[in-house]
C-alpha positions as CSV (number, residue, x, y, z in Angstrom):
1,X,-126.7,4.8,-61.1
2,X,-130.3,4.4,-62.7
3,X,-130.7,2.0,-65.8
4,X,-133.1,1.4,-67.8
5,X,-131.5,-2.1,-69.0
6,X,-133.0,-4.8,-66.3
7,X,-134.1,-7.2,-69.0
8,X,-132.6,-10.7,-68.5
9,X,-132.8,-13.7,-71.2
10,X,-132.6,-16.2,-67.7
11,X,-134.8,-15.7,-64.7
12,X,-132.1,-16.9,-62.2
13,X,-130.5,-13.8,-63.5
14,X,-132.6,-11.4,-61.6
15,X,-131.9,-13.1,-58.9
16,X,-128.9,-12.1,-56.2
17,X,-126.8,-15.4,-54.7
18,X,-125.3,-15.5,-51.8
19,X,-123.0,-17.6,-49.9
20,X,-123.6,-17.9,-46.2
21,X,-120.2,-19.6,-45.8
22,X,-117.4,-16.9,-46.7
23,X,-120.7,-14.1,-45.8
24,X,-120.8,-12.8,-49.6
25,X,-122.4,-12.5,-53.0
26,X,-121.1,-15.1,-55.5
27,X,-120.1,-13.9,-58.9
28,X,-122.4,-14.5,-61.7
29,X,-119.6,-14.9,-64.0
30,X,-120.2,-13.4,-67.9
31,X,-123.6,-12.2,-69.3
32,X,-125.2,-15.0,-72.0
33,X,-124.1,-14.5,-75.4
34,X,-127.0,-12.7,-77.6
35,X,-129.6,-14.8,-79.6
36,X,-128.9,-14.9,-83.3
37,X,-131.9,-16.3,-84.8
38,X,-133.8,-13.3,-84.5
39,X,-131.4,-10.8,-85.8
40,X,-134.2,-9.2,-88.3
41,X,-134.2,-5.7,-90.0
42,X,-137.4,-5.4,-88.4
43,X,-139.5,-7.2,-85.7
44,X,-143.4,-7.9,-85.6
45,X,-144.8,-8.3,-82.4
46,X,-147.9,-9.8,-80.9
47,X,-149.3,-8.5,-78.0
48,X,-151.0,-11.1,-75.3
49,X,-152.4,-10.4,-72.1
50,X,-152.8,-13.3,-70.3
51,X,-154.8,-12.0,-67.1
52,X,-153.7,-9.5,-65.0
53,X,-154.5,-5.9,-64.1
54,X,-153.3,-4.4,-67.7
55,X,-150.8,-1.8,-66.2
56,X,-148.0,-3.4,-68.4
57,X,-150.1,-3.4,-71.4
58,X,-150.3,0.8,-70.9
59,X,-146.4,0.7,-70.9
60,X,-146.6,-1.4,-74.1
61,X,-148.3,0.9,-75.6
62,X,-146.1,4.1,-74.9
63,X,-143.9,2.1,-76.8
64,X,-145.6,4.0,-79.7
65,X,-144.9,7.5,-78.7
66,X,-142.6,9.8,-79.6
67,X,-140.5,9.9,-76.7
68,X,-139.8,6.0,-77.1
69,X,-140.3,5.7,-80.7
70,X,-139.8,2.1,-81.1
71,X,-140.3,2.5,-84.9
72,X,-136.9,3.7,-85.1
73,X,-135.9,0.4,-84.3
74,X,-137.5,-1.2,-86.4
75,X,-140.0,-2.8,-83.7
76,X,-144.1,-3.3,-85.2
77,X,-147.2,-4.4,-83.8
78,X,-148.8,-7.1,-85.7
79,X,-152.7,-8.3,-85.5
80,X,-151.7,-11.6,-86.1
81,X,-149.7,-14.0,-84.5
82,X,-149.2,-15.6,-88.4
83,X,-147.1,-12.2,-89.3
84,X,-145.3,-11.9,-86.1
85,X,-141.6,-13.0,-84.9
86,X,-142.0,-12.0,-81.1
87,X,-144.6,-12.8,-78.7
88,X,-144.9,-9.7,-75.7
89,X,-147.1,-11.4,-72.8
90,X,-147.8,-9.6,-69.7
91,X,-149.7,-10.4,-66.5
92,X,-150.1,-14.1,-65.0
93,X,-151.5,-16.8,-67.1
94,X,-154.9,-17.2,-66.1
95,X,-156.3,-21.0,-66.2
96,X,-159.1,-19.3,-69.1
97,X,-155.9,-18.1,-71.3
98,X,-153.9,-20.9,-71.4
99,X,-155.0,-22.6,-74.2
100,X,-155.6,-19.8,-76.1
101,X,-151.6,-18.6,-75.1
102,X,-150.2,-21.8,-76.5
103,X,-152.4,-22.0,-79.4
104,X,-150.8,-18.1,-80.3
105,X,-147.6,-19.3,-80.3
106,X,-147.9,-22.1,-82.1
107,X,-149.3,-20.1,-84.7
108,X,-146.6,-18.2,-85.0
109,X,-144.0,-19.1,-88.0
110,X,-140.2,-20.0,-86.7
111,X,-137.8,-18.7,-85.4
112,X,-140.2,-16.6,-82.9
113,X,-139.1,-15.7,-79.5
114,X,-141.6,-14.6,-76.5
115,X,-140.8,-11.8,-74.1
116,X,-142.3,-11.8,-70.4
117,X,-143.6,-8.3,-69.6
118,X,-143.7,-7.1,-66.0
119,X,-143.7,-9.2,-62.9
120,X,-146.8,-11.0,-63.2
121,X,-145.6,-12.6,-66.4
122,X,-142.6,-13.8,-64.8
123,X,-143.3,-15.5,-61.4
124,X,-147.6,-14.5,-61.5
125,X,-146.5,-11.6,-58.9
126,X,-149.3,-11.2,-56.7
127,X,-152.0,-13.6,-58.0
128,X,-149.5,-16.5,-57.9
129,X,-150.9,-18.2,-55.2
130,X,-154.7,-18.2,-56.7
131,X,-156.3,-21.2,-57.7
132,X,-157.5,-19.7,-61.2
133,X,-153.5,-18.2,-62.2
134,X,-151.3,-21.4,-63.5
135,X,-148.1,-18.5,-62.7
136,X,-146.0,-17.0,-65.2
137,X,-145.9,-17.4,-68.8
138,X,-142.8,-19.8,-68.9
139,X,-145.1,-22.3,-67.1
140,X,-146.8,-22.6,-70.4
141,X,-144.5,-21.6,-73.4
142,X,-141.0,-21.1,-73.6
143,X,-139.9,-17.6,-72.9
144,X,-136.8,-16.0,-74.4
145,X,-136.5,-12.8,-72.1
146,X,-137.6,-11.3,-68.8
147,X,-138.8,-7.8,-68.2
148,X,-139.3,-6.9,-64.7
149,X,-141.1,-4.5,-63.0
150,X,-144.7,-3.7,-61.7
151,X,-145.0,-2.6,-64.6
152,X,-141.7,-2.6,-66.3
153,X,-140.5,1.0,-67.6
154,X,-141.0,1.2,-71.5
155,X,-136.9,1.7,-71.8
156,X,-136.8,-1.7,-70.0
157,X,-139.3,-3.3,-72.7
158,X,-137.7,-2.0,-75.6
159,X,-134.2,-3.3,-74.0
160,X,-135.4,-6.8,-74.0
161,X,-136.7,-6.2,-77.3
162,X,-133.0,-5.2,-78.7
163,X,-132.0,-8.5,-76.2
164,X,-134.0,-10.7,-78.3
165,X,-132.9,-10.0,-81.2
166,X,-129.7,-9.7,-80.3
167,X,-128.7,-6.0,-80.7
168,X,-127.8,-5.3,-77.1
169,X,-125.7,-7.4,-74.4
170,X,-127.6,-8.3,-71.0
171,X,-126.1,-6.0,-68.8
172,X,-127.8,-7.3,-65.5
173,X,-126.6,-11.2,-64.2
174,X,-127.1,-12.7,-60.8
175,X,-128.9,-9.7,-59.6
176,X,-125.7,-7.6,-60.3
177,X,-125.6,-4.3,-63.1
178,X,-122.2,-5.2,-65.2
């Protein structure tokens, strides 16, 4: 079965575990409740890339479109972190955006949640190991929900969208589809 609904609200949760003892996958147990701080009518996002090759930004951007329409939800792009509820960060924080990542959150008024687009933004992906990439964005704000994917699927973004503010129910835990 293919689904688009891979977005986790803990990175441990993309993660299979295994017991070497009894030869098997342990249970993840139950899926995290949903967030209810962010249960808006509407969501403003910011968009911040923080290094990285910009292939998740494109998928951002489809967002947009017709097809995905993420207007029906009630999901916005805002110029200003100021008017926005939801940071979306994609690619590995570079050394050069650090400071200017924490300084956009910050800016942002409460409650505000961040979303980690794509693979990079969760673990660095490739350019983890560089001297100039600090890794993912959780290494330098706290981060709410996980998108993977190189790059993520825009159904996958717009799910962890509806997982921050608490519209949908994480469906993947310990690596499993529930």
């Amino acid at each position: 079965m293919r689904s688009l609904e891979v977005a986790v609200t803990h990175k441990e949760d993309l993660v299979q575990r295994v017991d070497l003892d009894r030869g098997g996958f342990l249970d993840p147990g139950p899926p995290p409740s949903p967030r209810t701080e962010l249960r808006l009518p509407t969501l403003a996002f910011r968009e911040v890339s923080a290094g990285g090759t910009g292939i998740a930004d494109s998928e951002i951007a489809l967002l947009g479109n017709p097809f995905n329409d993420m207007g029906r939800f009630g999901f916005q792009v805002v110029a200003s972190p100021r008017h926005a509820d939801a940071l979306l960060v994609t690619g590995p924080v570079s050394r050069n955006m650090a400071e200017a990542l924490r300084r956009t959150y910050e800016a942002m008024p409460e409650p505000k949640g961040v979303v980690a687009v794509g693979n990079e933004a969760i673990s660095g992906g490739v350019f983890a190991e560089s001297q100039e990439v600090l890794a993912g964005v959780d290494k330098v704000v706290p981060v709410d929900v996980y998108v993977p994917g190189d790059p993520p699927r825009p159904g996958a973004i717009l799910h962890g969208l509806l997982l921050l503010t608490g519209r949908m129910v994480q469906r993947l835990v310990g690596g499993f589809l529930r």
